[in-house]
C-alpha positions in Angstrom: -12.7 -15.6 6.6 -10.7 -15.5 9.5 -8.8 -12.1 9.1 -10.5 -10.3 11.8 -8.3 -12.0 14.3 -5.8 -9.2 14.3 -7.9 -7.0 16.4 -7.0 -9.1 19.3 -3.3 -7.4 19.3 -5.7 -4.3 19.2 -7.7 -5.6 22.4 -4.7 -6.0 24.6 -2.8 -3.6 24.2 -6.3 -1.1 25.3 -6.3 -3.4 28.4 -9.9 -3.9 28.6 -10.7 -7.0 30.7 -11.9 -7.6 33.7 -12.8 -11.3 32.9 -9.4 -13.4 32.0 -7.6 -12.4 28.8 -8.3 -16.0 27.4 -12.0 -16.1 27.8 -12.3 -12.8 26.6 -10.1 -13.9 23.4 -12.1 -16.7 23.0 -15.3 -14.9 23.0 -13.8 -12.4 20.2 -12.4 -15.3 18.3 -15.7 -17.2 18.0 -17.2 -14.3 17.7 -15.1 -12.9 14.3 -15.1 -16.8 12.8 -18.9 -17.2 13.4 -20.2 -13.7 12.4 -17.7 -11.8 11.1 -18.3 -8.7 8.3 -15.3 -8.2 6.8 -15.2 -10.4 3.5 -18.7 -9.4 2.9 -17.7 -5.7 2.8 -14.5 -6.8 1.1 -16.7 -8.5 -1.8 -18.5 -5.0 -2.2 -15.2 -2.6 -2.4 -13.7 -5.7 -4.6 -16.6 -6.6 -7.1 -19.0 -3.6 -7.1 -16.8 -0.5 -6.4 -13.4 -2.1 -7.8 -10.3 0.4 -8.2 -10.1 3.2 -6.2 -7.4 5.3 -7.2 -7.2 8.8 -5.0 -9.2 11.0 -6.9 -11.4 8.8 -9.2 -15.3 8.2 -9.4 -14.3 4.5 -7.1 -12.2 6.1 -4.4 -15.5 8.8 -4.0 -18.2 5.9 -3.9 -15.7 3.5 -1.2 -15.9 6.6 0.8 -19.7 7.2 0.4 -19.9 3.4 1.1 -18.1 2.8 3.9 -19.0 5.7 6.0 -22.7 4.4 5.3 -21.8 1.2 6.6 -19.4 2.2 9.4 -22.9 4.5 10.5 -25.5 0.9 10.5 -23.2 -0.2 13.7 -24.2 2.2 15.7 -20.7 3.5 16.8 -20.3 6.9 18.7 -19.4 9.3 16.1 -18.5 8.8 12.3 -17.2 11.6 10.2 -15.2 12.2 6.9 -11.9 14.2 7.2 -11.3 16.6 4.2 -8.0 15.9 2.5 -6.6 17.1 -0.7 -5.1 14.5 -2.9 -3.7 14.0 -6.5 -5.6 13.2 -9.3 -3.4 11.0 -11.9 -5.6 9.5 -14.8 -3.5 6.6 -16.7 -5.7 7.5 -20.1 -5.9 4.8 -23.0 -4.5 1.4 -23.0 -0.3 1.5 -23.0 1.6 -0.3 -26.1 5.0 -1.2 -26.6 7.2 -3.3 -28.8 10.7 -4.7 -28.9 12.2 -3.9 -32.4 14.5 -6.5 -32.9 15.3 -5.9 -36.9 13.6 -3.1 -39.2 10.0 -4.2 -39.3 10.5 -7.1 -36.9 8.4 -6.5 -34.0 7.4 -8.2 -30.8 4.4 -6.6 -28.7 5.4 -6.8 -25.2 2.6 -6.4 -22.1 3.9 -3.1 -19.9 1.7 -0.1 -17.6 3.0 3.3 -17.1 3.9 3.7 -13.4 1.4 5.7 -11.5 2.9 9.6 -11.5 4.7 9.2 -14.6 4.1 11.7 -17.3 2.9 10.5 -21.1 5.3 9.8 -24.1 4.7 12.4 -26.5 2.2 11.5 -28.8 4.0 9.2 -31.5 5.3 7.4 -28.7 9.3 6.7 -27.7 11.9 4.6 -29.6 15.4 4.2 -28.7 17.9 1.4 -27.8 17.8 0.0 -24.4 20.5 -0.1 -21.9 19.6 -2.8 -19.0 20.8 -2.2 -15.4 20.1 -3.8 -12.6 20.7 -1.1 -9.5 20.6 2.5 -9.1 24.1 3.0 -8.6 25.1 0.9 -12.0 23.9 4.1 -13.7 26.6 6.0 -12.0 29.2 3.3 -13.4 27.6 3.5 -16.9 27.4 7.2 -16.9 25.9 9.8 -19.3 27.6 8.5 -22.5 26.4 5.2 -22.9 22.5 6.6 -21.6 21.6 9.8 -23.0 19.5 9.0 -25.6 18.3 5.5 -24.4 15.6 3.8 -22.5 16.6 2.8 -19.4 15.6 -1.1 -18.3 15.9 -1.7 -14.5 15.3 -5.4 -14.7 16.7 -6.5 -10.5 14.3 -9.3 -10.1 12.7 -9.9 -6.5 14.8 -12.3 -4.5 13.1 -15.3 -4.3 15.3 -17.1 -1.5 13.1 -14.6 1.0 11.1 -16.3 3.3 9.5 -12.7 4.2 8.4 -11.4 0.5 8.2 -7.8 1.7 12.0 -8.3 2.5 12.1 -9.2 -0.9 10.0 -6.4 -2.6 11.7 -3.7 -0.4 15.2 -4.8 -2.0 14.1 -3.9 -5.4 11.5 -1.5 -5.4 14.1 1.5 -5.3 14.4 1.2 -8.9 10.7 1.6 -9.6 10.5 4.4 -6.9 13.8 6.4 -7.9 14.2 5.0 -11.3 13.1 7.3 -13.5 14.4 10.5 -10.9 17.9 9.0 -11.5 17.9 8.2 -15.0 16.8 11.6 -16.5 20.3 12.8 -14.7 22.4 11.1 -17.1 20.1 12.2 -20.2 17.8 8.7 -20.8 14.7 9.6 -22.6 12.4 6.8 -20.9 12.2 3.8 -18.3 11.0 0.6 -18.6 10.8 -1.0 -15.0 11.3 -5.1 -14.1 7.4 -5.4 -12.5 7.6 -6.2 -8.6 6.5 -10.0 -8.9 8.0 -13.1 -7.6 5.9 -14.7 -10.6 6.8 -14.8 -14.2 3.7 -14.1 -16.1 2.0 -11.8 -18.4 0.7 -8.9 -16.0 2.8 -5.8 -15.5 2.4 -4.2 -12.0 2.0 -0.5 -11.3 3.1 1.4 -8.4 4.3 4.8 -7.6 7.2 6.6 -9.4 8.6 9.5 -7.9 10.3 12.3 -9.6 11.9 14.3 -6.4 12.6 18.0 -7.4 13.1 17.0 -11.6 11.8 20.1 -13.1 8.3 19.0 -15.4 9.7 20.1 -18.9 13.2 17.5 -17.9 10.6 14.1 -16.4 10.5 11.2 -18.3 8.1 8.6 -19.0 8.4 5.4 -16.9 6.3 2.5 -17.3 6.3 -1.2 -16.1 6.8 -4.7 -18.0 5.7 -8.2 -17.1 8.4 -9.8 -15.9 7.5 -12.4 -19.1 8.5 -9.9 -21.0 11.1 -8.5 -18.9 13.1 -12.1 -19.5 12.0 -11.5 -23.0 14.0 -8.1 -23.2 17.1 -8.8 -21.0 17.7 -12.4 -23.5 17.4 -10.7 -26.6 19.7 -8.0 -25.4 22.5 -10.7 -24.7 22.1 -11.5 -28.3 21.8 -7.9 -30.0 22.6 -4.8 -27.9 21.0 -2.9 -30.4 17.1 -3.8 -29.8 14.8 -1.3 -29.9 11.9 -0.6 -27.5 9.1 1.5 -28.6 6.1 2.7 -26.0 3.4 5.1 -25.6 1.3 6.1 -22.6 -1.1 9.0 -22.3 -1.3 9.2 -18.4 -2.0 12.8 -16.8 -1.7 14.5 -14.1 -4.3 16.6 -12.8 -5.3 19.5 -10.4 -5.7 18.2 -6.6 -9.3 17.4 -5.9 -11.4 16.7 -2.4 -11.5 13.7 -0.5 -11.8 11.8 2.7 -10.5 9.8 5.2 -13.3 7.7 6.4 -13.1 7.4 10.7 -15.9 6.2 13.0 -15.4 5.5 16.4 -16.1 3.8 19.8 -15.8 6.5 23.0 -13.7 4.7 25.6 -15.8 4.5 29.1 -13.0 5.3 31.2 -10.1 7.1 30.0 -12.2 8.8 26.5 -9.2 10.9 25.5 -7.0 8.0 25.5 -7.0 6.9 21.7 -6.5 3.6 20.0 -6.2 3.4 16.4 -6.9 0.8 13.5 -7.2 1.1 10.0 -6.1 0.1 7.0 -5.7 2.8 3.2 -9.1 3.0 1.4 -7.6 4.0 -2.0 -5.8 1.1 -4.6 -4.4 1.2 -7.8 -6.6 1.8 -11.1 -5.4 -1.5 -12.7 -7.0 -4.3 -10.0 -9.8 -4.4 -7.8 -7.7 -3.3 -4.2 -8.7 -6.3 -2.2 -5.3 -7.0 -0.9 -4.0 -3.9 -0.7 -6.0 -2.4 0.9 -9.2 -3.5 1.3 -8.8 -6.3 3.1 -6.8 -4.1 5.7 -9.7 -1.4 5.9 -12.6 -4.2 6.2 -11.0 -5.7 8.9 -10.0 -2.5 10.9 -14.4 -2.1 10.6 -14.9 -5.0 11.7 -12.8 -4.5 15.1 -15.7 -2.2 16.3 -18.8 -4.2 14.9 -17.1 -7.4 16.8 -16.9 -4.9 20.0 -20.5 -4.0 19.5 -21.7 -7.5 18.5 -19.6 -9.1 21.7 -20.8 -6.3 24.4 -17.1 -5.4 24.8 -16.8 -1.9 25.9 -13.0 -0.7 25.7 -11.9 1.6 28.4 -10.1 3.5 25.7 -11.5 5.0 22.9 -11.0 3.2 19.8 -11.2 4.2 16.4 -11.0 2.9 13.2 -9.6 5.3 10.5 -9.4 4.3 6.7 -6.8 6.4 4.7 -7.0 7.8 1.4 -4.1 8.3 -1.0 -1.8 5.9 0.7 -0.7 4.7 -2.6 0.3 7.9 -4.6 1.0 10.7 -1.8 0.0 9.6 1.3 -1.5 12.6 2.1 -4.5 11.2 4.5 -1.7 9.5 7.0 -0.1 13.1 7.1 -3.2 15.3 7.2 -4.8 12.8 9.9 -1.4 12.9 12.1 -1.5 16.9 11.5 -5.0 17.3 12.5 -4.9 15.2 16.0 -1.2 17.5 16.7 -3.7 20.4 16.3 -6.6 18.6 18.3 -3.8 17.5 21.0 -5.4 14.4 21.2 -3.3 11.4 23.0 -2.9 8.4 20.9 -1.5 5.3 22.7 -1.4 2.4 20.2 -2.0 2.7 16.3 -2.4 -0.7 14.3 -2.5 -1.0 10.7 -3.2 -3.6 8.5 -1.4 -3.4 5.0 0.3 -6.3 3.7 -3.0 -8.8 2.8 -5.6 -10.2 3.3 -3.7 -13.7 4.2 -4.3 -15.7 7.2 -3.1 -13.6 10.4 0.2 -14.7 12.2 1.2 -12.3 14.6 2.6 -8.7 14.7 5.3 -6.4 13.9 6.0 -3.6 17.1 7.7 -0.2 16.1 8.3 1.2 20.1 10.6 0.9 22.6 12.0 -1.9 24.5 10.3 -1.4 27.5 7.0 -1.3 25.7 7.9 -4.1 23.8 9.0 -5.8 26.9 5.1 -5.7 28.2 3.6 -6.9 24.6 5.9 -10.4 24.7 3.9 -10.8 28.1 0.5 -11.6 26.2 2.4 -14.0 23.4 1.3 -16.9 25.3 -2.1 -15.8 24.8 -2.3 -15.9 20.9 -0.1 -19.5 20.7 -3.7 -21.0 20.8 -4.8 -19.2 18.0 -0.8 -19.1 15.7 -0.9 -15.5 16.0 1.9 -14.9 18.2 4.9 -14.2 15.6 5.8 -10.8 17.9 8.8 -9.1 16.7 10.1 -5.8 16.6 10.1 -4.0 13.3 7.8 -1.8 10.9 4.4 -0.9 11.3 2.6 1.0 8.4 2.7 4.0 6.2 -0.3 5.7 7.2 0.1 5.5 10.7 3.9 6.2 10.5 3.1 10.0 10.7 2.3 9.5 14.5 5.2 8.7 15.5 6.5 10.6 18.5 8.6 8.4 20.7 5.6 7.6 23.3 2.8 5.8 20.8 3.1 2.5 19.9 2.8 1.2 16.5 2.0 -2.1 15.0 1.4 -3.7 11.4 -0.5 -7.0 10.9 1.6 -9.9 9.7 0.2 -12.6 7.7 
C-alpha cells in the first residue's frame, strides 16, 4: 500500500540531499511502492495483536512487538520509555432498551464511553430528555434533567468535505457530555456515536469528567446512530420513553508502559532531531488499524526505507510510537517532558493520525516564515498528489513540543 509516501514531507524538511530533490524522491517513492513494510506490520498489530487499549495484555504485546521489529533494521539505538498510564477495563457486554409502554421493549445496540464509570448493578431507567449541544442544557436547566438520561444526539455534519471538520463539531458532547450533565442533576448519558454512517455499531471514545467528584460521575455510554434515529423518533411521538442500560466498566490503578522509539543518528548535525510517529494504543472494541496503526507502521517504515535506499539523513531521525494517546495521552506529555529534561533540540515533528487512506499532502502548525520555506518544495510532490500544504493542526502526541521554534506537521489523507 502506498502510505509510506508521507515520509517524503519528513525527508525535506531534514534537508538531506545532495543529489536533486526529485531523483532522490523518486528513489524513495519506488522504493516505499516496491518494498515497503508497513501493511505487513499493519496486518500483525490488526489481525494477531488486535485492540490495544493502554494498559491491557494487547497494548503490552504491540510494544514487545514492535520494538522487536523496529531492532531487525538495524537502526542506531532502540529503547522503550517508561510511562504510567490508565487502566480502564469495559467488563461484560453493555445492554440497553427503549421502554416505550410497560413491558414493551426495544433492545437497542450502545458501548459505554471509555472512562465512564458502571451503572449500578440493576442497571439505569429513567426518561430521556434529547439535546443536541452543550449549552441547550443551560436553556433546559436542572428542572426538566435531574432525574433523567441525558441524549446528546448532534449528528456529524455531513456537508463537510474535511470529515475531521465534521467530527470536531460534535464530539464536545461525547467529551464534555457527561461533565456537564451531572451539573444539572441527570443520572446518565446516552451519546449520538461519532459516525457519518447510519448503522448498527456504536463507537467509543473518551469521556472526560474534569474535576466531578467520583461519588457525583455518571455513567455515559454510546448508541448507534440506527438507534439513535430510533430514540430521537420515538421521542417526537411519546416524551415519556424510557431508556434502561447497564455497563460494568472500571477503572483501575495506573500500570507500566512504553513508548516504543528507535532511531537513525544524523551524520552531521546528531543533536538536531527529527520526529515521526504515530499512537501505538487503540480502543478495546476494533482492531486499531486506522487509528493508529496505520500511523505508527508507517512512521517505522520511514527508517527501514532510509536504510533499504542508503539514505543517510544529516539529522537525526527518530520514529517514536505513543502509548495512551486515546485515554490520557500521557506518552505525548512524558516524551515532551523527558527531551525538556534531556535539552535535546527537535526541529520538525510529524505525526500520522487520521488513517491509513491514500496520502495527500500535509497540514503545517509553525510560523509564516517557516511555512513560507515548506510551500517552496510543493512543486516537488505535484508528481506524486501529495502536495495539499496548508497551515493548520498537527497531532496530539506531538503537540506537547510545541515551543514557538519546532515545526509540526500531521499527515493528510
Amino acid at each position: 500500500m502506498k502510505r509510506s509516501l508521507f515520509l517524503l514531507g519528513l525527508l525535506f524538511t531534514c534537508q538531506l540531499f545532495s543529489q536533486t530533490d526529485s531523483e532522490v524522491i523518486r528513489k524513495i517513492y519506488d522504493a516505499s511502492l516496491s518494498k515497503g513494510q508497513s501493511y505487513q506490520w499493519l496486518d500483525h498489530l490488526s489481525n494477531q495483536i488486535g485492540s490495544r487499549l493502554s494498559g491491557s495484555l494487547g497494548a503490552e504485546k504491540a510494544v514487545q512487538y514492535t520494538k522487536e521489529e523496529l531492532e531487525k533494521l538495524g537502526l542506531d539505538k532502540v529503547w522503550l520509555q517508561p510511562v504510567m498510564v490508565p487502566k480502564w477495563v469495559r467488563g461484560n457486554p453493555e445492554f440497553a432498551y427503549i421502554e416505550t409502554a410497560p413491558g414493551k421493549t426495544i433492545s437497542v445496540n450502545i458501548c459505554a464511553l471509555g472512562g465512564s464509570v458502571a451503572t449500578p448493578l440493576q442497571g439505569i431507567k429513567a426518561n430521556v430528555v434529547e439535546v443536541h449541544s452543550l449549552e441547550e442544557l443551560e436553556t433546559l436547566g436542572r428542572e426538566k434533567i435531574e432525574g433523567k438520561i441525558v441524549f446528546f444526539n448532534r449528528p456529524m455534519d455531513e456537508t463537510q468535505i474535511n470529515t475531521f471538520n465534521a467530527y470536531g463539531g460534535c464530539v464536545d458532547q461525547r467529551g464534555s457530555g457527561a461533565k456537564e450533565a451531572t451539573k444539572f442533576g441527570a443520572v446518565g448519558v446516552i451519546v449520538r456515536s461519532m459516525n457519518l454512517r447510519l448503522d448498527d455499531f456504536p463507537h467509543t471514545g473518551g469521556t472526560n469528567y474534569g474535576d466531578t467528584p467520583i461519588n457525583k460521575r455518571i455513567p455515559a455510554a454510546a448508541i448507534s446512530t440506527n438507534h439513535a434515529e430510533l430514540l430521537s423518533s420515538l421521542l417526537k411521538i411519546d416524551k415519556n420513553v424510557s431508556f434502561y442500560f447497564k455497563q460494568n466498566c472500571q477503572q483501575m490503578a495506573d500500570v507500566q508502559s512504553y513508548n516504543v522509539i528507535g532511531e537513525i543518528t544524523g551524520r552531521e548535525f546528531p543533536k538536531e532531531i527529527i520526529v515521526v510517529g504515530g499512537h501505538l494504543d487503540s480502543w478495546d472494541l476494533g482492531d486499531g488499524s486506522h487509528d493508529d496503526g496505520a500511523g505508527c507502521t508507517q512512521s517505522m517504515d520511514v527508517l527501514r526505507l532510509l536504510k533499504e535506499t542508503g539514505i543517510k539523513p544529516k539529522r537525526t531521525i527518530r520514529v517514536v510510537l505513543f502509548m495512551n494517546e486515546e485515554n490520557g495521552m500521557r506518552g505525548g506529555n512524558e516524551y515532551a517532558k523527558v527531551a525538556k529534561q534531556k535539552g535535546e533540540n527537535h526541529m520538525f515533528a510529524l505525526e500520522s493520525d487520521s488513517g491509513g487512506f491514500t496520502p495527500r499532502g500535509f497540514s503545517f502548525d509553525c510560523d509564516d516564515a517557516s511555512f513560507n520555506q515548506v510551500l517552496n518544495w510543493k512543486p516537488l510532490f505535484e508528481p506524486y498528489l501529495v502536495h495539499y500544504f496548508v497551515k493548520g493542526g498537527s497531532g496530539a502526541d506531538i503537540g506537547p513540543l510545541k515551543d514557538g521554534k519546532v515545526v509540526l506537521a500531521g499527515l493528510r489523507p
